[in-house]
N, C-alpha and C positions, 0 to 999 in steps of 0.2 A: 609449450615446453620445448627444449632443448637440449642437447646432449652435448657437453662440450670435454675434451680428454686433455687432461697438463700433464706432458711431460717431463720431467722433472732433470736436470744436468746430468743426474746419477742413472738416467732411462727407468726411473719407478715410475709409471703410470699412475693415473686418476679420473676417474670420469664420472661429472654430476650434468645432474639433469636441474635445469633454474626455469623459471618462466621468460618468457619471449621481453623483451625490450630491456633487459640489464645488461650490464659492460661484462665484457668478458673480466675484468678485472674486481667488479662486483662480486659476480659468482667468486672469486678468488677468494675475496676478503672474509664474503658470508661465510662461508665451507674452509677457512683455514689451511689454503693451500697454502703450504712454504715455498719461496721464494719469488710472491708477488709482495710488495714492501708497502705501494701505492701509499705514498707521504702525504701527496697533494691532495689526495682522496678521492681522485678523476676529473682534478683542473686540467687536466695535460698541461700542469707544469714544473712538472720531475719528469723523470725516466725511471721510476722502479717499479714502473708495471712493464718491464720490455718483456716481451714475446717473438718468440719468431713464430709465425704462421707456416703451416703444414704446406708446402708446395700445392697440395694438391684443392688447398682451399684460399690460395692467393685470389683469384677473381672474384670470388663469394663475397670476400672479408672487406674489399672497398678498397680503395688508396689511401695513402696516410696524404693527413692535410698538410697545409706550410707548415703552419704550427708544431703538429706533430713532430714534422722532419727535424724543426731548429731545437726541440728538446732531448731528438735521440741522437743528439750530436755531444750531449754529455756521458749516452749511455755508452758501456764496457759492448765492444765483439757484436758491433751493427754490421747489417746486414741485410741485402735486397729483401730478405721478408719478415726483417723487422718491423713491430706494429707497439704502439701504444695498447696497453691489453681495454686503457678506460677510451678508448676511441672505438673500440668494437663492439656495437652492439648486436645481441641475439635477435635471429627473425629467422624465421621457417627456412630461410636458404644454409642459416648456417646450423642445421640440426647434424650433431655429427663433429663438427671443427674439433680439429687437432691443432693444441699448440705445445710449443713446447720452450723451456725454462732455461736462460740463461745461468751460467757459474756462480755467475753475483748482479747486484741490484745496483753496486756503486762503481 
């Protein structure tokens, strides 16, 4: 298991614990966070799972792939630690990640 906190545009906090190997974007969907939209369902091919990842957990979280980048070029207010939320998956290193929740999805 894992610990993951979305922060929300308006700075309300959340933090669920999910099992190891789901998208951070999954946890989102299961637990009904607002303001993950995830259309595609974690094709990475939308942008309404943007996230920005917590500075402090950029190395942890991986680089975004080609793919990834050509989709968040649709997303609103990107950003060096903009991430696809269904490109991150949970594993022992990211027990803890903090992300936090763009204004809008489109």
């Amino acid at each position: 298991m894992a610990k993951i906190t979305y922060v929300g545009h308006d700075g309300a906090s959340r933090q669920i614990e999910a099992p190891l190997g789901l998208s951070v974007m999954e946890v989102a969907v299961r637990n009904n966070v607002r303001g993950i939209d995830a259309d595609c369902g974690g094709a990475a091919a939308c942008a309404t799972c943007h996230v920005y990842v917590d500075e402090a957990w950029l190395a942890r979280s991986g680089s975004r792939t080609a793919m990834e980048g050509t989709m968040l070029e649709f997303a609103e207010g990107v950003a060096p630690n903009s991430r696809l939320a269904c490109q991150i998956r949970l594993s022992p290193e990211l027990d803890g990640l903090v992300v936090r929740l763009p204004a809008s999805q489109h």
